[in-house]
C-alpha positions in Angstrom: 6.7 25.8 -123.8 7.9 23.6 -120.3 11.6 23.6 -119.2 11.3 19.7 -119.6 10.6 19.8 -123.4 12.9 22.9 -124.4 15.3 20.5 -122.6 15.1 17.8 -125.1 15.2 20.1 -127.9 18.3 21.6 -126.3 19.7 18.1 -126.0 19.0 16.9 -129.6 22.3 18.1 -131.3 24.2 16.8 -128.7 22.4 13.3 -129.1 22.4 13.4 -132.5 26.6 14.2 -132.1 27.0 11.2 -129.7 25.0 8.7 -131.7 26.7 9.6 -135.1 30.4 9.7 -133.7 30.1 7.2 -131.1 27.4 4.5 -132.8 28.2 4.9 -135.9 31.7 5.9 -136.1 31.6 9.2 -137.7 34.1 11.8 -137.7 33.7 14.9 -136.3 34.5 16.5 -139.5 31.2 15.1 -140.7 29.0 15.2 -137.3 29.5 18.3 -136.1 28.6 20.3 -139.1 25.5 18.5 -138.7 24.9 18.6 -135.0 25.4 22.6 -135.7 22.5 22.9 -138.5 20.3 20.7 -135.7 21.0 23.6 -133.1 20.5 26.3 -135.9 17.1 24.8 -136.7 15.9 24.8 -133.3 17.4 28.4 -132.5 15.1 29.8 -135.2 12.3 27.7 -134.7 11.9 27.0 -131.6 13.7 30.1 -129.9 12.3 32.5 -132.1 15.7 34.0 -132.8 16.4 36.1 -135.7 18.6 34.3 -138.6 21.1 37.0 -138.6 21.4 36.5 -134.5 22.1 33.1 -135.6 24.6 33.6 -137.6 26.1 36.2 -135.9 26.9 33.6 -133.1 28.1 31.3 -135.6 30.9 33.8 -136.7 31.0 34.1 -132.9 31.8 31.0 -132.5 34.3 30.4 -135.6 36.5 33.6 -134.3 36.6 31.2 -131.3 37.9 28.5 -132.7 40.4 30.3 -134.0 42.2 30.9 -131.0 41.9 27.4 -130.2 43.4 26.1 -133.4 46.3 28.6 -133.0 46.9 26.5 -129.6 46.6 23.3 -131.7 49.1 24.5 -134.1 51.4 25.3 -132.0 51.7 21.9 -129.6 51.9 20.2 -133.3 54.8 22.4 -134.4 57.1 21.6 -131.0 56.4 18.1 -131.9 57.4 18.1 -135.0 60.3 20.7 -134.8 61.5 18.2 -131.8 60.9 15.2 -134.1 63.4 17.0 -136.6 65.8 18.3 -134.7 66.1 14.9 -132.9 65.4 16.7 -129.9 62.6 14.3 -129.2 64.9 11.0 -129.8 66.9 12.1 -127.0 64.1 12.7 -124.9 63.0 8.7 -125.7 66.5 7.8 -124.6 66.3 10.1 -121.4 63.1 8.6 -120.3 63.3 5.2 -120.9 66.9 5.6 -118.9 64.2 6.9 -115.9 62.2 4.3 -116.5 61.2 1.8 -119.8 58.2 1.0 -117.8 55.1 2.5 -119.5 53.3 2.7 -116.6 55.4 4.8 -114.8 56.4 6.9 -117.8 52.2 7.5 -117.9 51.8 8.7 -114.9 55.4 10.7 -114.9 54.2 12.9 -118.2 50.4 12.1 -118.1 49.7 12.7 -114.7 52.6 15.0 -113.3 53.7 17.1 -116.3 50.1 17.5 -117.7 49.2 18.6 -114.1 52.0 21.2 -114.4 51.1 22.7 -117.3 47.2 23.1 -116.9 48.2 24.5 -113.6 50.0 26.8 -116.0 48.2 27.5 -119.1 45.0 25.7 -119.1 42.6 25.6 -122.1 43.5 21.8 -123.3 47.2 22.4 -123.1 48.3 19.9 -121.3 47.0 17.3 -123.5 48.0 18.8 -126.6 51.7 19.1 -125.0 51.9 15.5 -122.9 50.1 13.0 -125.4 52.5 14.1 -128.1 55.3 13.0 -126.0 53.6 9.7 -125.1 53.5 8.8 -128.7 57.0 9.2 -129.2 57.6 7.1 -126.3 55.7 3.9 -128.2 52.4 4.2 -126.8 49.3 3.9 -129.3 48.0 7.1 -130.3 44.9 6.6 -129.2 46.0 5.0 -125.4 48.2 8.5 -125.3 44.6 10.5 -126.2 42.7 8.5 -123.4 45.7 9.0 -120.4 46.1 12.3 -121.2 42.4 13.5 -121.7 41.7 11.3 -118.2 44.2 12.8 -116.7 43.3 16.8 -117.6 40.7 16.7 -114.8 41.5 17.2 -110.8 44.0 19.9 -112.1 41.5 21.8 -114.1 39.6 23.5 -111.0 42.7 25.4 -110.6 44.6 25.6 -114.2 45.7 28.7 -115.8 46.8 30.0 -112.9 43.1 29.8 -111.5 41.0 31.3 -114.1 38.3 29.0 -113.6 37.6 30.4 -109.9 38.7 33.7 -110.2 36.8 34.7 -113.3 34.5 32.1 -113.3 32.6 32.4 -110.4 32.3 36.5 -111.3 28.9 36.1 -112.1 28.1 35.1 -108.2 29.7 38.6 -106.6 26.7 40.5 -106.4 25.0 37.5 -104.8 27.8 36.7 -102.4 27.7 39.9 -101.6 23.9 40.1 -100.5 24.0 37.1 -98.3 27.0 38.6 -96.3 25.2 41.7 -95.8 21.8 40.4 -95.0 23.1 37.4 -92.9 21.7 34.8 -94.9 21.6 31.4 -92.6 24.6 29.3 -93.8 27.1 31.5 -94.5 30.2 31.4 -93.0 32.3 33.6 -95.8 32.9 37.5 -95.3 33.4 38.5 -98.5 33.6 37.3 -102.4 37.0 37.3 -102.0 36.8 34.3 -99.2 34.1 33.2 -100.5 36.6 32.0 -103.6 38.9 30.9 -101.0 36.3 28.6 -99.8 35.0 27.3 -102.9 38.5 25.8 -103.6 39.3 24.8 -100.3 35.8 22.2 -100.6 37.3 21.4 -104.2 40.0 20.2 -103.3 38.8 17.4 -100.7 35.8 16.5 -103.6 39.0 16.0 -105.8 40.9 14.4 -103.3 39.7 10.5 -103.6 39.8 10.5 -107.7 43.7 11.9 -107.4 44.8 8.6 -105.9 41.8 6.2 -107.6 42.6 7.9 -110.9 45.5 7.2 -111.8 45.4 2.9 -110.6 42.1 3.1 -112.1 43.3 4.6 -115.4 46.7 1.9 -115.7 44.0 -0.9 -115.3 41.7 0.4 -118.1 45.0 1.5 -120.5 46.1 -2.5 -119.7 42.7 -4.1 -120.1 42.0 -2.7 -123.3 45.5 -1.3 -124.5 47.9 -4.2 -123.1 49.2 -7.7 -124.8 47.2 -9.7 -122.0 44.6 -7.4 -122.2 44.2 -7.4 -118.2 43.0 -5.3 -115.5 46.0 -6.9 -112.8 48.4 -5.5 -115.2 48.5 -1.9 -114.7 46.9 -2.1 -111.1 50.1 -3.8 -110.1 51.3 -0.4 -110.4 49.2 0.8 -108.0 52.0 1.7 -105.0 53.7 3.9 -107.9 50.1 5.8 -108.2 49.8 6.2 -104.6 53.6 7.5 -104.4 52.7 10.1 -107.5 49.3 10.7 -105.7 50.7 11.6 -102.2 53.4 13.6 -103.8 50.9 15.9 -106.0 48.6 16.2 -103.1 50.3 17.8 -100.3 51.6 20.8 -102.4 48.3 21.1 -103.8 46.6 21.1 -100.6 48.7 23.7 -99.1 48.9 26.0 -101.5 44.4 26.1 -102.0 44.3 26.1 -98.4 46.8 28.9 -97.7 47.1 30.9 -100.4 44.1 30.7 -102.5 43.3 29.0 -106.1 46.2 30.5 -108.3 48.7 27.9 -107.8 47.5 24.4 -106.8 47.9 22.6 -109.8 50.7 23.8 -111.0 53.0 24.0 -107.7 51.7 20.3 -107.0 52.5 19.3 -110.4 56.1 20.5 -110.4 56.8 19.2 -106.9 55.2 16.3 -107.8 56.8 15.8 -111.1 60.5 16.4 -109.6 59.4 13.9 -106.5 58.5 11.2 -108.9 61.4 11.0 -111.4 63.9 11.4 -108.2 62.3 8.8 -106.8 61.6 6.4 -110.0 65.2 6.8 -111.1 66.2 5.0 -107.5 63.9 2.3 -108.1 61.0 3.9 -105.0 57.6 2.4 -105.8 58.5 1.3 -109.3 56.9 -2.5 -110.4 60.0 -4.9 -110.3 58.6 -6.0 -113.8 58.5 -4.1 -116.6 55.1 -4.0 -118.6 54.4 -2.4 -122.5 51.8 -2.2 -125.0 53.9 -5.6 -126.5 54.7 -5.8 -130.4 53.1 -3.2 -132.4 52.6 -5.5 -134.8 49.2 -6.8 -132.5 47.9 -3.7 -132.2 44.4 -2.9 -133.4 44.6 -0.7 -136.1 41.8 1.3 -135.1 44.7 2.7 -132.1 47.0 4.2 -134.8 46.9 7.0 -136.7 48.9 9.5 -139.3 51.6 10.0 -136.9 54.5 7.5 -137.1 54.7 5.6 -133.3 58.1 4.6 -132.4 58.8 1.0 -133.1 59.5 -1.3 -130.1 62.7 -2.3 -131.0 64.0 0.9 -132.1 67.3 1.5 -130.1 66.9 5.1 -129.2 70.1 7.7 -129.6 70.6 11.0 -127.5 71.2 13.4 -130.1 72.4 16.1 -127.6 72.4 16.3 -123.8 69.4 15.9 -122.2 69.2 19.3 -120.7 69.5 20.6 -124.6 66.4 18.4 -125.6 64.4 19.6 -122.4 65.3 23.1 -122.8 62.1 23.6 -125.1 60.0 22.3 -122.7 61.6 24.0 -119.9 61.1 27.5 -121.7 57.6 26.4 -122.3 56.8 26.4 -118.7 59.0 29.4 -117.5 57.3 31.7 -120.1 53.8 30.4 -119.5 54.2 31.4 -115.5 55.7 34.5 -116.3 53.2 35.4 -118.6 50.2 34.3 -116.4 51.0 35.9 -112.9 49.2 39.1 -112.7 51.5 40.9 -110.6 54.7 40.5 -113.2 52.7 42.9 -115.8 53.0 40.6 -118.6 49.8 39.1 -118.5 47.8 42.6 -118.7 50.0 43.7 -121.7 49.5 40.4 -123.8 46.3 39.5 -123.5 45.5 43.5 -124.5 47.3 42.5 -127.9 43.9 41.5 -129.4 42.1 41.5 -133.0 38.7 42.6 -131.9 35.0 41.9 -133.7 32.2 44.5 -132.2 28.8 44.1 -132.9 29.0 40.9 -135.7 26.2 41.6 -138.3 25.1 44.7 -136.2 24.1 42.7 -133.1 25.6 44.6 -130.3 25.8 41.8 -127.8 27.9 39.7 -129.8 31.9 39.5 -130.2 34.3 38.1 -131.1 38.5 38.8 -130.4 41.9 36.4 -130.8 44.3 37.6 -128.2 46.9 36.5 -130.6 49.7 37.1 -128.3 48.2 35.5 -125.2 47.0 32.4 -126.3 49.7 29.4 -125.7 50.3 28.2 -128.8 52.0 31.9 -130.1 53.8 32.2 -126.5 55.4 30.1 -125.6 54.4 27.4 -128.7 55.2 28.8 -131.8 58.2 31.0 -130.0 59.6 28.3 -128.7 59.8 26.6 -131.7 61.7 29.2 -133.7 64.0 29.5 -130.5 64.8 25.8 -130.7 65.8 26.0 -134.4 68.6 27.8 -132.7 68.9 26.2 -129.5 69.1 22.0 -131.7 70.9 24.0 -134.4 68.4 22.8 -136.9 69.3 22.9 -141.0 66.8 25.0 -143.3 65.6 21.5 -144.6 63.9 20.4 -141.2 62.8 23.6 -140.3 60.8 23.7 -143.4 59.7 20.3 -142.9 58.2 20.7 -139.6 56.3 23.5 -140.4 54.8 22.4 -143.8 53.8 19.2 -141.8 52.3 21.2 -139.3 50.3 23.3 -141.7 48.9 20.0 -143.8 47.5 18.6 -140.0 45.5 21.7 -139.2 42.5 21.1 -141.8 40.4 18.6 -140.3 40.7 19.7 -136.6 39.5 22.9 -138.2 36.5 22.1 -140.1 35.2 20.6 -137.1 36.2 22.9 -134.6 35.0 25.6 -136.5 31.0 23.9 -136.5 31.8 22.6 -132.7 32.3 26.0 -131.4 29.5 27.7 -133.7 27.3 25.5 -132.0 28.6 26.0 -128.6 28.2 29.8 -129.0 24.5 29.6 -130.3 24.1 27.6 -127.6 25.7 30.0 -124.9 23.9 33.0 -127.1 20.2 31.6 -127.1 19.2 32.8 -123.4 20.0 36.3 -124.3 17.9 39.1 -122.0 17.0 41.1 -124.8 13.1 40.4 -125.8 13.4 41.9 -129.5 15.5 38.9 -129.8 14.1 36.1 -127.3 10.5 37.0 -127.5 9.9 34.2 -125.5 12.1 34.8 -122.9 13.5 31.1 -123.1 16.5 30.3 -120.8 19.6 29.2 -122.8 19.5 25.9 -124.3 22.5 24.4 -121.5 20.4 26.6 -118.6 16.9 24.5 -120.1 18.6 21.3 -120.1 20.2 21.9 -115.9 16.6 23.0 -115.1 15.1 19.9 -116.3 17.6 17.7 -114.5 17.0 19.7 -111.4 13.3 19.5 -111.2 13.8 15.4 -111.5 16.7 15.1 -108.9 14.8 17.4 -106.2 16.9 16.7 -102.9 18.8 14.0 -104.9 20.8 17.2 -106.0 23.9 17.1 -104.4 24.8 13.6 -106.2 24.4 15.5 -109.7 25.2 19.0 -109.1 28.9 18.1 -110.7 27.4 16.5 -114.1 25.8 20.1 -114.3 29.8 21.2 -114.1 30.5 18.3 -116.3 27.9 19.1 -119.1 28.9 22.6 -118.9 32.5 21.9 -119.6 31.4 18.9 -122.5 29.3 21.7 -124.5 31.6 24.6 -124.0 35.2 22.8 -123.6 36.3 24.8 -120.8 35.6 24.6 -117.2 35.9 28.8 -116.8 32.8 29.1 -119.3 30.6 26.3 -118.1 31.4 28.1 -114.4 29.9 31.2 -115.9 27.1 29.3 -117.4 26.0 27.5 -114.4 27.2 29.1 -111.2 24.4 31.4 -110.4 22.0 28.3 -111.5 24.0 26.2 -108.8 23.7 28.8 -105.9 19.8 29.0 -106.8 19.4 25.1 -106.5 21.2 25.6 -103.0 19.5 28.4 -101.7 16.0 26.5 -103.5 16.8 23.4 -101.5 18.3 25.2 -98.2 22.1 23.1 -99.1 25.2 24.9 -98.1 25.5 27.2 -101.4 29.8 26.4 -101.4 29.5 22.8 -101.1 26.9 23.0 -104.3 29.1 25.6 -106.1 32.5 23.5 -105.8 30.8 20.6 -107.3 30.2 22.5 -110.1 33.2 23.8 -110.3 34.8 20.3 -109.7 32.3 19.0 -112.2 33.5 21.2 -114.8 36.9 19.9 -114.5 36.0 16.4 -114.7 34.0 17.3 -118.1 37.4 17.9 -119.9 37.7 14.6 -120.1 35.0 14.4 -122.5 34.7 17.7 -124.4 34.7 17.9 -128.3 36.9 20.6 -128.4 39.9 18.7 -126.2 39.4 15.8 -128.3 39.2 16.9 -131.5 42.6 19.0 -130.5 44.5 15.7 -129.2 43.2 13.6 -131.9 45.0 16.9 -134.8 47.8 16.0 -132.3 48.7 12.4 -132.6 47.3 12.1 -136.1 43.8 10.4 -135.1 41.5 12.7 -136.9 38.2 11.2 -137.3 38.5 8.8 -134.6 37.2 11.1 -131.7 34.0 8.6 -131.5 36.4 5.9 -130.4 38.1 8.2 -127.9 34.5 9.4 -126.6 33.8 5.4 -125.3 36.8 5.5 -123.5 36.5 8.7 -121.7 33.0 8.6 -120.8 33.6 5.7 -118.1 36.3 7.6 -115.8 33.4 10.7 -116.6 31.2 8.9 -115.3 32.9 7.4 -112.1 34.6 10.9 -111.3 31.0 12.1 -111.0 29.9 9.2 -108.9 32.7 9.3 -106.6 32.5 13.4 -106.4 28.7 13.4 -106.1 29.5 10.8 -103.1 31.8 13.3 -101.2 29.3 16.4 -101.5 26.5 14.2 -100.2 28.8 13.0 -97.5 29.8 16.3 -96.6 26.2 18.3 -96.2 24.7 15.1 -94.4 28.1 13.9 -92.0 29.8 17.3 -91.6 28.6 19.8 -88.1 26.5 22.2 -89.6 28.8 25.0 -88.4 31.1 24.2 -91.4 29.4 25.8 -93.9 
């Protein structure tokens, strides 16, 4: 069977996802069990794989999303252990005493904080952490999804601690490795090692224009469809505050890829940044002289709330403690999660060795599953954090309890559909296997058909779509590390196939995959548990395609510029 049609089979269950949860406004709860029997179906009967390989990837998968609903349980917990401790009330008083424009308190926690902690953690933290905290701030639940989902991009490239370079990229070492030692024409890197360096030195300049169009681009779509006026002009009057958070992210984040290497980017530029910005908005630098919200709640479509209570606009917000007392959570939070993710401390090694381990899932030796319970975010720092703050707030019995029983009660839709999400992903990821007693065919993976048959339409148009490879990589698997292991050798192939600088072509994938957490099912069905919007991730999907869809424009731009303006000697 031809790449092109194994490439619309491949791409049915993800049509068939889109169309029910976007056009007709189904939850995921309901669409992705479906969208997973679709890829089952086509596993067996097209693929030729065995039923029991089938659902041995499907347990695969659900051991997976596990992990990921531990993360999700956790960010809900802080919330709501804040929320009861009144923790987060003080935190409401402390920001709006920075600023009470919304615009500046989105790109202050959106923008800055998120940046912080995917530079940190990774793995749709940040927007499980910083959308929480825009709700409680009075911004609609599902404007808080959007900003913060938008905004967990042009950090991702290097987040947790730069996992998505370091070990995704692995896959290219032996190849790296033969073009240095064979002199291939083109290469400029010694070794796999510099070869990393490189690849996020060019990711950072493909990032560069969307860090400062982002964020003005984002306040005019958040005002146009958010606002009272329901204007563009409202939040791109904002735009010299952008610029100011954009230059201040930007030369830490520079530096550091270009000196030191992908570890720290994201999250050195986000702290600088994020200390930069509230000095600077608390004296006034940048700020819009008038203050602009989402207006009375009492106009709000109601398709922009959800189960969680939003804070009224007229409440009159109390500090229930210092400031430095509500923060402390938070603070912890990001002091444990660097701790625990620099390799050289030990800690790292130790927890994520802490694992519940499945070998060989219904006697298929190439298929696993493990929860490194103790590495994942949301048990440390999350869940830790939260017990510590029942100390640190001095919390009763009552609230305690009531947080976590709340918690508990939010965690079964976000399940059920993560649970068929990531089957799916992982029968997807699984159907490309080597092994002919199981792919007698020898079919590529499903996501491998479906980049193939792009390629072989795009030709030497490739460079303006080598990101939306990243980006569908990223949207299938919800995580820019795995669609890097997925499509990174394919990437250096198409280079070396179309004689194009083989770094410029495997940053954009590896920029492309950070863009595509803006539209991932896994990220949004985890910030939609968060702010109570469960079975609304259709409506956040239409939102978060758009700035998809111009990130890869503006990033398949740059790469083009690049290989055709750049000297040759370059690369």
């Amino acid at each position: 069977m031809s790449v092109g049609v194994l490439a619309l089979i491949a791409a049915l269950p993800i049509a068939l996802a889109l169309v029910l949860m976007v056009g007709f406004r189904w939850p995921a709860t309901k669409a992705m069990p479906l969208a997973w029997l679709v890829t089952a179906v086509a596993g067996v009967g097209i693929w030729n794989l065995p039923v029991g390989y089938i659902a041995a990837l499907s347990i695969q998968g659900v051991i997976t999303a596990i992990g990921i609903l531990i993360i999700v349980f956790g960010a809900i917990l802080i919330l709501y252990t804040l929320r009861d401790s009144g923790g987060m009330e003080t935190i409401q008083c402390g920001m709006q005493g920075i600023s009470p424009d919304m615009r500046v308190q989105a790109i202050i926690i959106g923008y800055l904080f998120a940046a912080f902690i995917e530079g940190a953690a990774g793995f749709g933290t940040p927007a499980a952490l910083a959308a929480p905290l825009l709700l409680a701030l009075g911004f609609p639940p599902l404007a808080a999804a959007v900003i913060c989902l938008v905004f967990n991009s042009f950090p991702v490239s290097f987040g947790a601690v730069g996992t998505p370079v370091i070990i995704g990229l692995t896959f290219l070492r032996d190849l790296v490795g033969d073009a240095v030692a064979t002199g291939a024409v083109g290469v400029n890197f010694t070794s796999y090692e510099s070869f990393g360096m490189l690849i996020g030195q060019w990711a950072t300049l493909m990032h560069l224009p969307m860090i400062f169009i982002l964020p003005i681009f984002m306040l005019g779509f958040i005002s146009r469809y958010f606002g009272p006026k329901r204007s563009w002009s409202d939040g791109f009057a904002a735009w010299k505050f952008c610029v100011f958070a954009a230059v201040a992210f930007t030369i830490p984040y520079l530096i550091f890829a270009w000196l030191l290497g992908p570890e720290f980017p994201s999250l050195i530029g986000g702290l600088v940044g994020l200390g930069v910005v509230v000095w600077g908005a608390k004296r006034g630098i940048a700020v819009p002289k008038e203050v602009w919200t989402f207006g009375s709640q009492k106009n709000w479509d109601p398709e922009w709330t959800g189960t969680v209570k939003t804070s009224a606009e007229d409440c009159k917000f109390e500090a229930r403690m210092s400031q430095f007392k509500a923060w402390l959570p938070y603070v912890l939070i990001g002091v444990i999660l660097v701790l625990t993710r620099i390799e050289q401390l030990g800690l790292k090694a130790w927890l994520s060795s802490q694992t519940i381990a499945w070998r060989g899932i219904l006697g298929y030796e190439s298929v696993s599953g493990a929860v490194a319970y103790l590495y994942l975010p949301g048990t440390i720092p999350f869940m830790l954090v939260a017990i510590l703050t029942i100390f640190i707030h001095g919390m009763p019995a009552d609230k305690v309890k009531a947080a976590w029983v709340d918690s508990i009660k939010r965690m079964k839709n976000p399940a059920i559909a993560l649970f068929f999400a990531v089957a799916l992903v992982s029968i997807f990821r699984g159907s490309g296997i080597g092994d002919l007693a199981l792919n007698p065919n020898a079919y590529p993976s499903m996501p491998l058909a479906m980049a193939k048959a792009l390629s072989e339409l795009v030709g030497q148009g490739w460079p303006m779509f080598a990101s939306f490879i990243g980006g569908l990589g990223a949207f299938i698997t919800g995580s820019n590390t795995v669609s890097n292991l997925l499509f990174a050798e394919f990437q250096w192939g198409m280079a070396t196939q179309l004689d194009l600088p083989r770094q410029l072509i495997v940053a954009a994938q590896v920029v492309g995959g950070a863009m595509g957490n803006m539209v991932c099912i896994h990220n949004i069905v985890a910030v939609c548990a968060v702010v109570g919007l469960s079975g609304q991730e259709g409506a956040i999907l239409r939102r978060t395609f758009w700035p998809f869809l111009l990130y890869g424009v503006v990033v398949g731009i740059m790469v083009t510029l690049m290989i055709y303006l750049l000297p040759a000697n370059l690369f």
